[in-house]
C-alpha positions in Angstrom: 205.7 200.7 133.0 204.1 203.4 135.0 207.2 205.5 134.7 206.4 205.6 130.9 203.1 206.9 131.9 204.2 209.6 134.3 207.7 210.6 133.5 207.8 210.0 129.4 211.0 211.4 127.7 209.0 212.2 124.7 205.1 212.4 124.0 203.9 211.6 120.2 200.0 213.1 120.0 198.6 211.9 117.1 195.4 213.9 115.7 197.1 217.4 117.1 195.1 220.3 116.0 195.6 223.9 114.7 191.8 223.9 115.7 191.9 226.0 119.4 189.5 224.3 121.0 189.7 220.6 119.8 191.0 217.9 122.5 194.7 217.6 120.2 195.5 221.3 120.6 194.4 221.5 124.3 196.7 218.4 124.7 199.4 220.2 123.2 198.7 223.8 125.0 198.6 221.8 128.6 202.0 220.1 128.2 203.5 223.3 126.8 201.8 225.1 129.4 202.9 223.4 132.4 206.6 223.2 131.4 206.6 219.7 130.0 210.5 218.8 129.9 210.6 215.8 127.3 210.1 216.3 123.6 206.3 217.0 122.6 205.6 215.6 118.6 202.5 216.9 117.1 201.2 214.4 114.3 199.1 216.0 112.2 199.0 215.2 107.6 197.7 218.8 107.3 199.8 221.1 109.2 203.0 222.4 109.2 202.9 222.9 113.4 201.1 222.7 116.1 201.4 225.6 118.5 204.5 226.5 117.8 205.8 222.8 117.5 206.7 221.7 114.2 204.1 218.7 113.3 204.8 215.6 111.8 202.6 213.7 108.5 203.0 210.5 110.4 204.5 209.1 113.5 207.1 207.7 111.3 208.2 210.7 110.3 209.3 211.9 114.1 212.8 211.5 114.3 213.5 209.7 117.3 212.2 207.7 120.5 208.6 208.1 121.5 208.0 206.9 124.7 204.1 207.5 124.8 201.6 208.0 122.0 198.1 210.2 123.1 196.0 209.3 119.7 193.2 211.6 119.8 190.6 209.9 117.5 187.3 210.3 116.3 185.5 207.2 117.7 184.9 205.3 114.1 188.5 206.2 113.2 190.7 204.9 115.7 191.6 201.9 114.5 194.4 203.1 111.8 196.3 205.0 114.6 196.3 202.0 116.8 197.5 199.9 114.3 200.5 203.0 113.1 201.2 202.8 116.5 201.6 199.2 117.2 203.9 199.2 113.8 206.3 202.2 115.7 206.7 199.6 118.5 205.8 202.5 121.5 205.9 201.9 124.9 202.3 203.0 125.9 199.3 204.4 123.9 196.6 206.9 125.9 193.4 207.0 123.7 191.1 209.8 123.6 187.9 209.3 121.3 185.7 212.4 121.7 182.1 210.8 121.4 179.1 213.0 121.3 175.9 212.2 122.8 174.3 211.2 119.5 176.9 207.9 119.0 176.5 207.2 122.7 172.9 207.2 122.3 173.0 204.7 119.2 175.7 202.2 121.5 173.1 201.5 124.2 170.3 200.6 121.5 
């Protein structure tokens, strides 16, 4: 299991960005950035690539093995990529939900 997490042969992440600054494209830029060797799939409905990468609608559209899913979510939406991914049958799921102060704020009341 833990060579899934550290060696994958391919990296799905799901709620990559065109966006420069958002957590999906910084995902993207670092694995592109420090020579990632496996195949890197951008999931994105509303763009055409990611970085350079052609993107994917859906994970279901990738055409191939994924051996981990990073599913970047916003934190009342992260449900529907869990369950995507859980239908794919992946190996591993990392989950990013970018929170801002505000929602942590109303989880403690």
């Amino acid at each position: 299991m833990l060579d899934i997490l550290f060696n994958p042969k391919s990296v799905a992440i799901i709620g990559a960005s065109t966006k420069e600054l958002s957590i999906g494209n910084v995902i993207t830029k670092n694995l592109l950035q420090y020579k990632y060797k496996g195949a890197i799939y951008p999931i994105n409905p509303n763009a055409d690539e990611v970085r350079g990468l052609k993107a994917f609608k859906t994970i279901f559209d990738v055409p191939g093995v994924v051996d981990l899913a990073h599913i970047v979510s916003q934190a009342n939406s992260y449900l529907k990529p869990l369950k995507i991914a859980e239908k794919r049958k992946l190996s591993l799921l990392l989950l990013t939900v970018p929170v801002s102060r505000k929602w942590v704020l109303k989880v403690k009341h």
